[in-house]
C-alpha positions as a printed Julia matrix, in Angstrom:
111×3 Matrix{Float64}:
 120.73  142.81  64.35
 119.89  138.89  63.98
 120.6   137.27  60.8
 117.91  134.89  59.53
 118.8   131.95  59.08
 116.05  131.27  56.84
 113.51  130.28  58.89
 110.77  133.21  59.93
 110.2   131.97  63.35
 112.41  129.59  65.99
 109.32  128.79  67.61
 108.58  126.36  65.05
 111.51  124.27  65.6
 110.75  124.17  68.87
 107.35  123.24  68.51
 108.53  119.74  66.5
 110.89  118.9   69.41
 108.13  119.2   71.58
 106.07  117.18  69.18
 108.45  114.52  69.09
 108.62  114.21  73.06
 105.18  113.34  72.88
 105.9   110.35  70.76
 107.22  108.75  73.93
 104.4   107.42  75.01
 104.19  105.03  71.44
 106.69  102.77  72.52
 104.59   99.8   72.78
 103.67  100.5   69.03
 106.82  100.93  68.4
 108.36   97.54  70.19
 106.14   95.74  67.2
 107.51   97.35  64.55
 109.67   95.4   62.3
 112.89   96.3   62.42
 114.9    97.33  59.02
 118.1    95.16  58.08
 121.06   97.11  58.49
 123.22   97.56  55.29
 126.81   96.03  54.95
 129.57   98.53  55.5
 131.82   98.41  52.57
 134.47   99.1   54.68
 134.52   96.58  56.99
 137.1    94.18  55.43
 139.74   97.13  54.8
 139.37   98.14  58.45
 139.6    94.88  59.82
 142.68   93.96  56.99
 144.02   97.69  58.15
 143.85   96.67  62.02
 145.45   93.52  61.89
 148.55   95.06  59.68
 148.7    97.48  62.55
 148.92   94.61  65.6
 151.65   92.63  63.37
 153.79   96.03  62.88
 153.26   96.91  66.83
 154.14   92.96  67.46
 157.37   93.34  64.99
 158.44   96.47  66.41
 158.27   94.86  70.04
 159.98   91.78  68.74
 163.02   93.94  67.0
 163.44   96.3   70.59
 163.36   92.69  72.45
 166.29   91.38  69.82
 168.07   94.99  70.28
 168.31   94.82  73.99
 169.43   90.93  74.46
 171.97   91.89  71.72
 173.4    94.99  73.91
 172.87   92.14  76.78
 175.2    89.44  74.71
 177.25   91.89  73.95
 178.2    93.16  77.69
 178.66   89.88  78.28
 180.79   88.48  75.93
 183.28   92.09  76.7
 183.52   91.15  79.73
 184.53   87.07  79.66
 186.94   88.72  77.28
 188.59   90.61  79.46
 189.26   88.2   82.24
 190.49   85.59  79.99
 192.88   88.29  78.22
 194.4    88.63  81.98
 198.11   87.81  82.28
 200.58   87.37  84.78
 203.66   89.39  84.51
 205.82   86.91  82.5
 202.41   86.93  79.91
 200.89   83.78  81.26
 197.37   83.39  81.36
 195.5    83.59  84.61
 193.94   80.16  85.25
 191.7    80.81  87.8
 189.77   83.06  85.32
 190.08   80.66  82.46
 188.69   77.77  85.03
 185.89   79.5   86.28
 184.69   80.1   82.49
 185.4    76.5   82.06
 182.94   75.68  84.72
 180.59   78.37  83.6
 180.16   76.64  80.23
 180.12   73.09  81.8
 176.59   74.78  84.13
 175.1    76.01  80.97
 175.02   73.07  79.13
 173.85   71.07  82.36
């Protein structure tokens, strides 16, 4: 069995389908019609307020994993001047060819 769905015949919504296929050949009529202004969306300024909080949390997020990875970066690199200027001979003095090259290192940077 079919269930109704209200309607006694389909054929009738057909029919205004049809109908409204036919209207296609209006257009010129329908060209000069004036056209209705379109109502302000209430919304607008909380979507565009909503989007913009969304690009500065995407752009602060980027920032902080960009600060996270020099920091590992700095970090590496400070371990590891560390641990050729902790270099000794036996009798505990320091290696100087390690503590001059990270004299001339530091002279570079700031030139």
């Amino acid at each position: 069995r079919k269930r109704s769905s209200g309607f006694e015949d389909d054929n009738d919504n057909r029919e205004e389908v049809n109908d409204n296929d036919n209207d296609n050949n209006d257009e010129p009529q329908q060209k000069m019609k004036i056209l209705k202004k379109r109502k302000m969306d209430p919304f607008t300024k909380a979507r565009q307020k909503a989007e913009e909080a969304k690009q500065a949390q995407l752009q602060h997020t980027q920032k902080r994993e960009d600060d996270l990875l020099a920091r590992g970066e700095r970090q590496k690199q400070k371990k590891i001047r560390a641990k050729k200027l902790s270099k000794r001979t036996k009798r505990g003095q320091p290696i100087m060819k390690d503590m001059i090259e990270d004299m001339l290192e530091k002279i570079k940077k700031t030139t």
